[in-house]
N, C-alpha and C positions, 0 to 999 in steps of 0.2 A: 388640146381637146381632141385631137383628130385620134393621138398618137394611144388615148384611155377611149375611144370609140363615141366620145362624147360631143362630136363638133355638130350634131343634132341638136344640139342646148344653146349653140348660139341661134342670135338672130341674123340669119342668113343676109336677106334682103338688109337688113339698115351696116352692116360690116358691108357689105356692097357697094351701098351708095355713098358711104363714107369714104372709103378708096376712091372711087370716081369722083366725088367733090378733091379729093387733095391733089388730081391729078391738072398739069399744069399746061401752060400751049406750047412748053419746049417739049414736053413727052415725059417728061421727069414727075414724081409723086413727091411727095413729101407728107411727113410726121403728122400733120393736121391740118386742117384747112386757117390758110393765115402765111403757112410755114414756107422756107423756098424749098424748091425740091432736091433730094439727096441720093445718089446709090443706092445706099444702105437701104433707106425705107423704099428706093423704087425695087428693090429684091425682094423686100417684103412684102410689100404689097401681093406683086407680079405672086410669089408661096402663095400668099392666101387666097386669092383670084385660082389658081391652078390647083386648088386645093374644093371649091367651090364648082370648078368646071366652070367657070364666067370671066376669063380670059377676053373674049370679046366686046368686055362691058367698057373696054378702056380702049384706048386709040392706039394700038399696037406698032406703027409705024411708026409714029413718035417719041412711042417710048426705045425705042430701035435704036429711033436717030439718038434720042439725048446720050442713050448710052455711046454710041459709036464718037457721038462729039466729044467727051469726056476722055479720048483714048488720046493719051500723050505720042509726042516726035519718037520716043525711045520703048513704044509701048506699054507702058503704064497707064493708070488709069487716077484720073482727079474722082474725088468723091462729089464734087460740086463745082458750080460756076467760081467758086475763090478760089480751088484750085491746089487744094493739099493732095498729096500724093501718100498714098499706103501700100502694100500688100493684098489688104484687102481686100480692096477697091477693086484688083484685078479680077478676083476669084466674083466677087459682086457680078461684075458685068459681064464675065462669062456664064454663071448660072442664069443670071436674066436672060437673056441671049438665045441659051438654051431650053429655057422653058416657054421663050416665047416662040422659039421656030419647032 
């Protein structure tokens, strides 16, 4: 929506508080509230939040940590608490990272 000038059409405030309900006490976000928390959606989130200018709405230190925790012996990085290892994953936690410093 951002990218056709249209992210005026969402509802700001309820996409806000839905990230912040999925956000979790390791710092980690996930997919929907219920869900465990993931990279992937904690990347997304973190876009859409930085996208919104309400970065603050979420516990930033936390989500720091979860990311940091997730960093393999070998530096790689787990997508989650089970612990699969990708490529992606890496690029993940370094754009989170960086959009949150």
């Amino acid at each position: 929506m951002d990218l056709m000038g249209q992210l005026s059409r969402m509802n700001r405030e309820e996409i806000i508080e839905f990230i912040k309900s999925c956000q979790h006490d390791c710092g980690g976000i996930s997919a929907s509230i219920g869900h465990d928390p993931h990279l992937l959606y904690t990347l997304s989130a973190v876009q859409i939040l930085s996208l919104y200018d309400s970065i603050n709405i979420i516990d930033v230190d936390k989500v720091m940590d979860y990311v940091k925790g997730l960093q393999q012996e070998d530096g790689s990085f787990a997508g989650d608490k089970w612990g699969e290892i990708d490529t992606r994953f890496s690029f993940c936690a370094v754009a989170t990272l960086a959009l949150l410093v």
